[in-house]
C-alpha positions in Angstrom: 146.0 200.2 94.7 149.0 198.3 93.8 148.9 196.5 97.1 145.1 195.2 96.4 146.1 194.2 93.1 149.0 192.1 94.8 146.8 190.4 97.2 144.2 189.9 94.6 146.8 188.1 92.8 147.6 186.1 95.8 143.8 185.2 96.2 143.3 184.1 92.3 146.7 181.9 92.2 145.4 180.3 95.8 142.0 180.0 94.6 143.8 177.8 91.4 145.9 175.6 93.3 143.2 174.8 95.3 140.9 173.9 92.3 144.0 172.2 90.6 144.5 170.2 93.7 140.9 169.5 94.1 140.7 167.8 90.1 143.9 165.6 91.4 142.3 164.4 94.5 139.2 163.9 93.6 140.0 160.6 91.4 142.1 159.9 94.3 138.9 160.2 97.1 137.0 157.9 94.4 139.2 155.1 94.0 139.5 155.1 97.7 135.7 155.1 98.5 135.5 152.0 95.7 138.1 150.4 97.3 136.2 150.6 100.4 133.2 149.8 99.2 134.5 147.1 97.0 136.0 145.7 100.3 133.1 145.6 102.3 131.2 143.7 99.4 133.9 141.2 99.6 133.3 141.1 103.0 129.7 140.6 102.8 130.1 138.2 99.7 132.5 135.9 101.2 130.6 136.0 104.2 128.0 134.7 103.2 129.2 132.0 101.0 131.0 131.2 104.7 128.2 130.7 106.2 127.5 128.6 104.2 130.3 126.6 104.0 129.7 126.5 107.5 126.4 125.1 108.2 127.0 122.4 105.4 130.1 121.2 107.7 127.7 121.4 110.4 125.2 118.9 108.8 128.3 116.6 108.0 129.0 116.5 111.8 125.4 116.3 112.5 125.4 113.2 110.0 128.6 112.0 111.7 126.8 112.0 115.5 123.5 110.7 114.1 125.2 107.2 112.3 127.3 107.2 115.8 124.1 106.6 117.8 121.7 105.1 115.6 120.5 102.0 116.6 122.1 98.4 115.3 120.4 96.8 112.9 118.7 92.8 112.9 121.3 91.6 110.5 124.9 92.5 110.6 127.5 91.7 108.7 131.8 92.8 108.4 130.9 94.4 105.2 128.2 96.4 106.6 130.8 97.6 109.4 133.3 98.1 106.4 130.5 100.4 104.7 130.1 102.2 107.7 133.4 103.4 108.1 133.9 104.2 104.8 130.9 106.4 104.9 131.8 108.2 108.0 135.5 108.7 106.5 133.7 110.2 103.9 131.5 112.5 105.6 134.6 113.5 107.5 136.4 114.4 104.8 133.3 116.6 103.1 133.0 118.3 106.6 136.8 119.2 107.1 136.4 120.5 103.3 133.5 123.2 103.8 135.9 124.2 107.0 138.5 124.9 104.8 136.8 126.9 102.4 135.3 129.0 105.1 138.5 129.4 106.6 140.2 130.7 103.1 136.9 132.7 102.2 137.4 134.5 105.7 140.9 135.5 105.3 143.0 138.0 103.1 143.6 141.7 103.8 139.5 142.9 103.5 139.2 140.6 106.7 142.1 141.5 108.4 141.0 145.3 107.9 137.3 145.2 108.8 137.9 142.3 111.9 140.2 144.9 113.4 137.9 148.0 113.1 137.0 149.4 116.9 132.9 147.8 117.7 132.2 147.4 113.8 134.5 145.3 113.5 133.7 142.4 116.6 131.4 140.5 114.8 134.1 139.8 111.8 136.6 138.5 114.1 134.2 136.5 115.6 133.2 134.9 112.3 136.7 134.7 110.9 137.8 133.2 114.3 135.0 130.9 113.9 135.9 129.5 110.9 139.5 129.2 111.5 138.4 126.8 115.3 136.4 124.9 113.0 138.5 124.4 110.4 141.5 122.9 112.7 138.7 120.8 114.8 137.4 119.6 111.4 141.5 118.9 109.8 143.1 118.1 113.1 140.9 116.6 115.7 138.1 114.8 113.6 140.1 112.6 111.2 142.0 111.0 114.4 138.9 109.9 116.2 136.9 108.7 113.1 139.8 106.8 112.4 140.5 105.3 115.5 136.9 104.6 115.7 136.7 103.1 112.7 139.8 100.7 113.9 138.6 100.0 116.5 135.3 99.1 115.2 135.6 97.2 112.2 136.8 93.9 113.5 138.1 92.0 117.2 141.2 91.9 118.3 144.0 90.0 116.2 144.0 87.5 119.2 140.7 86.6 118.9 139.6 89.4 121.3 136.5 91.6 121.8 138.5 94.6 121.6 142.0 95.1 119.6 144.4 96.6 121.7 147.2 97.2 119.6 144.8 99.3 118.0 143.7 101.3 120.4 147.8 101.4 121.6 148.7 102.7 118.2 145.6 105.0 118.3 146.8 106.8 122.1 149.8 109.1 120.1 147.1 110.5 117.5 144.3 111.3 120.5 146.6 113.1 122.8 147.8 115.3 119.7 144.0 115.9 119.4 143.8 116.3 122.9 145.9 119.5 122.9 144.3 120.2 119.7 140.9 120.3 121.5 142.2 122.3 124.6 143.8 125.4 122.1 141.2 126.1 119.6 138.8 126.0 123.0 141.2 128.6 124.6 141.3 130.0 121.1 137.1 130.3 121.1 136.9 131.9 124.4 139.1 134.7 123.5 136.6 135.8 120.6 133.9 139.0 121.2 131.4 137.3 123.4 129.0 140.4 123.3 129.2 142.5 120.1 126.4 144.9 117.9 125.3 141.6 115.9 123.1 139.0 118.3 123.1 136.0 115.7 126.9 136.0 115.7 127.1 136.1 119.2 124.7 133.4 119.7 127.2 131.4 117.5 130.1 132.1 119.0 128.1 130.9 122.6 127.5 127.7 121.0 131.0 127.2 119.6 132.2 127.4 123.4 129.8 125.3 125.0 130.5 122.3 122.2 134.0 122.7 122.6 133.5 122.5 127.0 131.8 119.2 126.3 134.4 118.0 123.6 137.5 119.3 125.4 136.6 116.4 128.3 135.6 114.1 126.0 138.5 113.5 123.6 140.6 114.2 126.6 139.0 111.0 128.1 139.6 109.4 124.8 143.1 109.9 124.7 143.4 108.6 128.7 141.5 105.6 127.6 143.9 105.0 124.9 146.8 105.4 127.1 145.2 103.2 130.0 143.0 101.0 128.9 145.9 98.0 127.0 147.2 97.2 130.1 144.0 97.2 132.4 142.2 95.0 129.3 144.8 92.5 129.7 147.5 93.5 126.5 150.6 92.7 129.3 149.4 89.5 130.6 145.5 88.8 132.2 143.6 90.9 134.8 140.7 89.8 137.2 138.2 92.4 138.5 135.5 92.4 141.3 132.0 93.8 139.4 129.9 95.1 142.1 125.9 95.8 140.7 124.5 98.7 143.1 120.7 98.7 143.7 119.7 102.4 143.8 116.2 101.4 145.2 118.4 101.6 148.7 120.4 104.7 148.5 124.2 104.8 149.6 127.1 107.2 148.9 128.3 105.9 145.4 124.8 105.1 144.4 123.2 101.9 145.7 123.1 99.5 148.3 126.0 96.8 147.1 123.6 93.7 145.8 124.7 91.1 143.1 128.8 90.7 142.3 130.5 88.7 140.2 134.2 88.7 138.0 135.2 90.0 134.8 139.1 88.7 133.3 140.3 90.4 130.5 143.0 88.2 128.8 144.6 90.7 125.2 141.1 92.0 125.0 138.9 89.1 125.3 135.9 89.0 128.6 134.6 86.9 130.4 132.0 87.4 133.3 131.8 84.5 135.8 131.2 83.8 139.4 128.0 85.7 140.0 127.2 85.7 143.5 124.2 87.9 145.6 125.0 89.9 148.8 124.5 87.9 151.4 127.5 86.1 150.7 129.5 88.8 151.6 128.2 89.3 154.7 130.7 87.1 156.4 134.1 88.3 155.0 136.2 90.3 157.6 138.1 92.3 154.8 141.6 93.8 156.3 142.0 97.6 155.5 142.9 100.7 156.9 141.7 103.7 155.5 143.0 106.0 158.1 141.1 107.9 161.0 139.5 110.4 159.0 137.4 107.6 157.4 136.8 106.0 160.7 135.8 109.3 162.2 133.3 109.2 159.7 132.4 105.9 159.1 133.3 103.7 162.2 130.1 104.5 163.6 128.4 102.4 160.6 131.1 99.3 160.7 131.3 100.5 157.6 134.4 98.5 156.3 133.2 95.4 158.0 129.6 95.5 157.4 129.0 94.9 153.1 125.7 96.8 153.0 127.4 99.9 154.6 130.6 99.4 152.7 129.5 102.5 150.4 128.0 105.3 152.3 131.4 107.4 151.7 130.6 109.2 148.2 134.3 108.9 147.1 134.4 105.4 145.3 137.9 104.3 145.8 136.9 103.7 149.7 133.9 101.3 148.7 136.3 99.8 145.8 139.2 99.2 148.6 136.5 97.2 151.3 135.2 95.3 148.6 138.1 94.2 147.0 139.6 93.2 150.3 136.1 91.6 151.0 136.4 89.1 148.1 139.8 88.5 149.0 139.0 87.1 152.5 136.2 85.1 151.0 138.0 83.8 147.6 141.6 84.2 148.8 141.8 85.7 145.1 143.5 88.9 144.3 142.2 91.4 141.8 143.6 94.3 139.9 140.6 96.5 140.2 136.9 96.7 141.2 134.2 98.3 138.5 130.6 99.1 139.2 127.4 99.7 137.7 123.5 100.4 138.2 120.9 99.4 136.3 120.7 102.7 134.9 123.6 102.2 133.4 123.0 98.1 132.3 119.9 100.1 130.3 121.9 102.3 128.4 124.3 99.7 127.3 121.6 97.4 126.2 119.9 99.7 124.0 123.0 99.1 122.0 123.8 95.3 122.4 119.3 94.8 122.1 117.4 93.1 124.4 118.0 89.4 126.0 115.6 86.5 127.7 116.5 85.2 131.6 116.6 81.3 131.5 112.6 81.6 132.5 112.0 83.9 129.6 111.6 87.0 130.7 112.7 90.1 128.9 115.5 92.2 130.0 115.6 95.2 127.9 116.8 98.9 127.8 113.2 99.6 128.5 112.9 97.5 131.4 115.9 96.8 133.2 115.6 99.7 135.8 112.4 99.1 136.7 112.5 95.3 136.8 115.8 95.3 139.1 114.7 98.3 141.4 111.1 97.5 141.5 108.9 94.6 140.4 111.0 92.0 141.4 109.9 93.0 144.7 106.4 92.3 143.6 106.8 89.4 141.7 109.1 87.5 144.4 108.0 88.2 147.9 110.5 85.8 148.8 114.0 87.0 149.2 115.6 83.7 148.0 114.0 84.0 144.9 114.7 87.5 144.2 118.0 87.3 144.7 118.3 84.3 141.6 116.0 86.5 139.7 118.4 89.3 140.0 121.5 86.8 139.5 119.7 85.4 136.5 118.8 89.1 135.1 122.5 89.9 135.6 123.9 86.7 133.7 121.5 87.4 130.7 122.7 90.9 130.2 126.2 90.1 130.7 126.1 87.5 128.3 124.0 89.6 125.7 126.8 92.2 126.1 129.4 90.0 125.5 127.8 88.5 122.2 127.3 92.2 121.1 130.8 93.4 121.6 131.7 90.5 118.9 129.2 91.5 116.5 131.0 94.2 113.9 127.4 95.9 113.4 126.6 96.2 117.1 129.9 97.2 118.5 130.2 100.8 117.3 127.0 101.6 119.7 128.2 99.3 122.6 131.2 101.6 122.8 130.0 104.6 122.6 127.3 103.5 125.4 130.1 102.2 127.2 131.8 105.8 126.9 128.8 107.3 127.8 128.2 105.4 131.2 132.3 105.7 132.4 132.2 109.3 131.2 128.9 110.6 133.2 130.0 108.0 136.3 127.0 105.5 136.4 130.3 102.9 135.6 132.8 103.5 137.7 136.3 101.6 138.0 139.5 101.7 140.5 142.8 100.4 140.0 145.2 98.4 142.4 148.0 99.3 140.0 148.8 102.8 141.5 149.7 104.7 138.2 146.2 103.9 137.0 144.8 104.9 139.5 146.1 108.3 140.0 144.7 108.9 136.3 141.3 107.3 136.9 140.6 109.6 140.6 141.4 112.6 138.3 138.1 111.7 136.1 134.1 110.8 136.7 134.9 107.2 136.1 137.2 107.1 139.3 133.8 108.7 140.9 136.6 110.2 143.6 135.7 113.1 145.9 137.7 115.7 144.8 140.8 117.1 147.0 140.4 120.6 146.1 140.1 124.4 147.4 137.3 125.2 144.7 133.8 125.6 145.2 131.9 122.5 145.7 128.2 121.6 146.8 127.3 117.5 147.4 124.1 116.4 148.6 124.3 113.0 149.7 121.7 110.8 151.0 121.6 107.1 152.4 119.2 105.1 153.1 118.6 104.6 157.5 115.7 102.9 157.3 116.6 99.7 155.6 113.3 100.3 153.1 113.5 100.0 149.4 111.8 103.9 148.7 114.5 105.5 147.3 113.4 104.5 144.0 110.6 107.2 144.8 113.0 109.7 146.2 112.7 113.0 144.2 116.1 115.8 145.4 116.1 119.2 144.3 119.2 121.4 145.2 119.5 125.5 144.9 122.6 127.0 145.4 122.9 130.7 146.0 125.7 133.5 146.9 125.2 136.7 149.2 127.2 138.6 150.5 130.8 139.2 149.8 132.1 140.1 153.4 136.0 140.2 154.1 136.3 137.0 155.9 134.6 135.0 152.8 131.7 134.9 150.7 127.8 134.3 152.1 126.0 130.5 150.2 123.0 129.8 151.0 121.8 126.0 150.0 118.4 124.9 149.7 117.6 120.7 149.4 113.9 119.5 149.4 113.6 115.6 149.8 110.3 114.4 148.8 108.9 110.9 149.1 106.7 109.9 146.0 106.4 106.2 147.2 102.4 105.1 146.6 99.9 104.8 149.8 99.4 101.2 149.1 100.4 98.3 146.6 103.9 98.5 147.5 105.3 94.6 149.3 105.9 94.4 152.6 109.8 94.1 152.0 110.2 97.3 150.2 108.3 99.8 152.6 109.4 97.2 156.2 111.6 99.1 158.3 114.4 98.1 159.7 115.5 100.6 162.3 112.9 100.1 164.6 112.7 103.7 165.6 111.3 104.8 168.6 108.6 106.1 167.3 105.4 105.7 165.2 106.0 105.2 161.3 103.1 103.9 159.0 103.7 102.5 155.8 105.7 103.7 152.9 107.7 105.9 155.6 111.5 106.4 154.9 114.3 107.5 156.8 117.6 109.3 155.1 121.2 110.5 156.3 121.2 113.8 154.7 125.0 115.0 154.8 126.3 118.1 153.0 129.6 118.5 151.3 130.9 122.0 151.5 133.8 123.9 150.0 136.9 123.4 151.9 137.0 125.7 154.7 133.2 126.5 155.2 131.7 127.2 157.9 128.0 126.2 158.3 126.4 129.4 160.5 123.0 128.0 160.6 120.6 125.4 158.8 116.8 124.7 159.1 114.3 121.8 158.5 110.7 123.4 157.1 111.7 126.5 158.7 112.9 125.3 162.3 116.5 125.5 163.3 118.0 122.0 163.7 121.1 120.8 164.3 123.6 118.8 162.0 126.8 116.5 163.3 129.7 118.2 161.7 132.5 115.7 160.2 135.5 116.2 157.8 136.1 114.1 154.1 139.3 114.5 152.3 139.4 117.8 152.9 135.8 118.7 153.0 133.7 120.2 155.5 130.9 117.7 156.0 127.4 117.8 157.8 125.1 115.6 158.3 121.2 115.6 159.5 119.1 112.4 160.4 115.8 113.2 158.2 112.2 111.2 158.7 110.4 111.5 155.3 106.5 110.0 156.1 104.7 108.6 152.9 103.5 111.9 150.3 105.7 114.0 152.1 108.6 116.6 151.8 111.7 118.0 153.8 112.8 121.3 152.9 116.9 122.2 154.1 118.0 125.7 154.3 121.9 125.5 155.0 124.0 128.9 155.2 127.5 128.8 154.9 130.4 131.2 154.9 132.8 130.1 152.3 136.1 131.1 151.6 136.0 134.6 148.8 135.5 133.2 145.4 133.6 134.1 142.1 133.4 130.8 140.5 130.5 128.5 140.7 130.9 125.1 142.8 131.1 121.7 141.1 128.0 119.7 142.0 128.2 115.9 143.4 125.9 114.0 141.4 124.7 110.9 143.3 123.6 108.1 140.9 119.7 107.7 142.3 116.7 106.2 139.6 115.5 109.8 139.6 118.2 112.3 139.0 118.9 115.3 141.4 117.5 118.0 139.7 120.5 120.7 140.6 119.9 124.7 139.8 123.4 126.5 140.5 122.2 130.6 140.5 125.1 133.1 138.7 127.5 133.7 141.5 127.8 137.3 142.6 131.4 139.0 142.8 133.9 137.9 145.6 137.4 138.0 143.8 138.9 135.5 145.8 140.8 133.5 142.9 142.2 134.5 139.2 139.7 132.8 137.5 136.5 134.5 136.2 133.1 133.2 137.2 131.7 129.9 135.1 128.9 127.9 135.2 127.9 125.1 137.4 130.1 121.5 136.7 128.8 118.2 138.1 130.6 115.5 138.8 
């Protein structure tokens, strides 16, 4: 009895501590669930207002890019440029504020908490990451280049120039710093939660990476330019340079057939564009250069160095630049300090900036006509070669000197350099140096148009032109590039091209669809002929290839490092040629950088997700083209 009395005792006093304890804790367990809750709203407050914050920094930069490539107006004057630039300060300013507010409003203790919960907590550190890239991009990277724009911009050179160097000398510090700026909050980006519970975040965070893959090169350029571009525009005493205009119509390595030339000297930032000259001219000039017996192995065959329409069948620029600078030495007995080419492709995009011009016989050359009047109706207005080639001359002179007249006008010049930044960037300019620390910065870059040295994946279709025709300017390309199997001795590619010749059954002049191979068979009109050569990863190994199903054979060759093979393709009028190459490549999982020939109608290039192969550190990426 006494015992059940004890333990009943035991029970009741148990039974109290427990409902003592429970009154303490339960104040305890409600604070604590209002803290959380009262945490999460701040979350979800602050969150919001970031987003906000946010998009209106987005539609500041969106203003930014839209007053960057707006069109010049009819009347310009300095104060217009001077209103410009104090707008897009402004607009700077307003965009790197929202940043910073939507960097503070994502930061504190509540964020720190929830970003770090396991799987709830991705799509927080994704925003607050977000915010935080932006808001150094927006503080850090922006304000140097809308300054330097705005410099650079606003008025010539202090020596009367079309560009002001000192400027753009001063500028080079403040675009590397943004340089590296670039290159960390992009590592920074790629470290965020690609894949979490919340779609709509993810699909930001996507689009934060990609922006920043295209800015990264971009500013990096900038910086370059900064750093190169003084000395090669004349700030240490003047430099000459041999301008080389390619005609696409005939397709070669680097683009077009070498047509029309003339010089450019830059003198502290001031340009001038003199004696123009046509092709045949340089048809007589035995230029002295070696460019060792890989090139010959190639190229001999051709008389490539001393023949000027074959000068350029090589892809990799610097070869073409070398014969051609060497060519107008032997003619001139003048030296220059680089060679720079273009296409009409690119003379289109720089005169949508600059506006159109007139040809001493009135005709228009305009953005919207330029291509087609260099690569195509010229042949049908001038049968006669002679007269072509002063039409073209006279086309060339026109825009040169509309170009020159724009870079002087304060309300033009903004879009003339971006256009200009825009043609050297995607490679439809492209420029080499005689000075050899130049060049080993240009080769690195799409303006040096070089052939890569380089053990990672790679695929180049190149064609040029055997039959002497001017067709290529109907010349649709199409390239697939596949993986298979991942075997030990390297990974399976598989390559499909299909050339196709869109050239019209009739209407076309007898000098564009005439060939000039005199082949030993039957062609009819508006038939075309190509060198079809494929560039392959260093240390491929092509195990078979196909034309429309039937095994054929290609003539193997070697290019700075590349595997190289090449097929001799007849492409009748209406007509296609489908490739099938299979290679064995060495083990990789990255995608393959794609060559991208400068032809009127661009290669339209599909690079399929690469299966596993680990072969390298890096992680798979996408497709690049150079």
């Amino acid at each position: 009895m006494t015992r059940k009395l004890r333990d009943s005792a035991v029970v009741s006093h148990f039974t109290g501590l427990v409902r003592r304890n429970h009154r303490r804790t339960r104040p305890l367990m409600w604070a604590t669930a209002a803290t959380l809750l009262a945490g999460s709203c701040w979350v979800v407050v602050t969150g919001l207002y970031a987003r906000s914050e946010l998009l209106a920094a987005q539609g500041d930069l969106e203003t930014l890019r839209n007053a960057a490539t707006a069109p010049p107006s009819s009347v310009s004057t300095t104060g217009d440029a001077t209103g410009r630039r104090a707008r897009a300060e402004a607009v700077a300013r307003s965009a790197a504020a929202h940043a910073d507010r939507a960097h503070r409003l994502t930061t504190g203790p509540a964020w720190s908490v929830a970003a770090s919960l396991p799987v709830l907590g991705g799509p927080l550190e994704t925003v607050r990451g977000t915010a935080k890239v932006v808001d150094r991009l927006t503080g850090e990277v922006l304000p140097a280049v809308v300054r330097t724009a705005g410099n650079l911009t606003d008025a010539a050179g202090a020596d009367g120039g079309h560009l002001d160097l000192s400027e753009l000398r001063r500028a080079a510090p403040a675009l590397e710093r943004a340089s590296r700026e670039v290159a960390a909050t992009r590592a920074e980006a790629r470290k965020l939660p690609s894949r979490t519970w919340l779609p709509a975040v993810d699909r930001v965070r996507d689009q934060l990476v990609i922006r920043l893959d295209r800015m990264a090169p971009a500013v990096e350029n900038a910086a370059t330019g900064a750093r190169l571009l003084p000395a090669m525009l004349g700030a240490e005493g003047p430099r000459r340079y041999f301008v080389v205009f390619q005609n696409p119509a005939e397709s070669r390595g680097t683009g077009g057939m070498p047509g029309a030339h003339a010089t450019l000297t830059a003198d502290r930032g001031k340009f001038a564009l003199t004696q123009f000259g046509h092709d045949t001219e340089m048809l007589d000039p035995r230029p002295k250069v070696d460019l060792g017996a890989e090139f010959a192995a190639m190229y001999a065959h051709y008389d490539a160095v001393d023949t000027w329409p074959n000068s350029n069948m090589s892809p990799h620029f610097p070869y073409a630049a070398r014969i051609w600078s060497a060519t107008w030495l032997d003619k001139s007995r003048e030296r220059v300090d680089g060679v720079l080419s273009l296409d009409p492709g690119a003379l289109a995009r720089l005169l949508a900036a600059s506006g159109p011009t007139r040809t001493t016989a009135g005709t228009v050359v305009a953005a919207d006509n330029v291509v087609d009047l260099s690569e195509r109706t010229n042949y049908m207005t001038y049968p006669d070669p002679h007269k072509r080639k002063a039409f073209l001359l006279d086309v060339a002179r026109a825009a040169a000197g509309q170009l020159l007249t724009a870079a002087d006008d304060p309300q033009r010049r903004p879009a003339l350099l971006l256009g200009l930044y825009e043609v050297l960037s995607n490679g439809q300019m492209k420029v080499w140096s005689a000075h050899g620390d130049e060049q080993r910065e240009l080769e690195s870059r799409p303006v040096g148009g070089s052939l890569p040295q380089s053990p990672e994946p790679y695929a180049g279709l190149v064609v040029n032109n055997a039959a002497g025709t001017k067709l290529d300017y109907y010349l649709d390309r199409t390239l697939d590039w596949y993986t298979g199997r991942c075997t030990a001795i390297g990974r399976e590619v598989t390559v499909k091209a299909v050339l196709a010749n869109r050239a019209p059954s009739s209407g076309l002049p007898t000098y564009v669809t005439d060939r000039l191979d005199k082949p030993p068979y039957a062609t009819h009109r508006g038939d075309n002929r190509l060198l079809v050569s494929y560039y392959a990863t260093a240390g491929a190994k092509l195990t078979k290839v196909t034309v429309d199903g039937h095994t054929a054979l290609m003539t193997p060759g070697v290019e700075r490092g590349h595997p190289v093979y090449t097929l001799d393709v007849e492409l009748p009028a209406g007509s296609s040629r489908t490739v099938m190459l299979h290679l064995l490549e060495p083990r990789s999982d990255r995608a393959p950088t794609v060559l991208n020939q400068q032809l009127p109608r661009p290669l339209q290039a599909t690079v399929h997700p690469p299966s596993e192969c680990h072969g390298d550190s890096a992680g798979p990426d996408r497709g690049r083209s150079r």
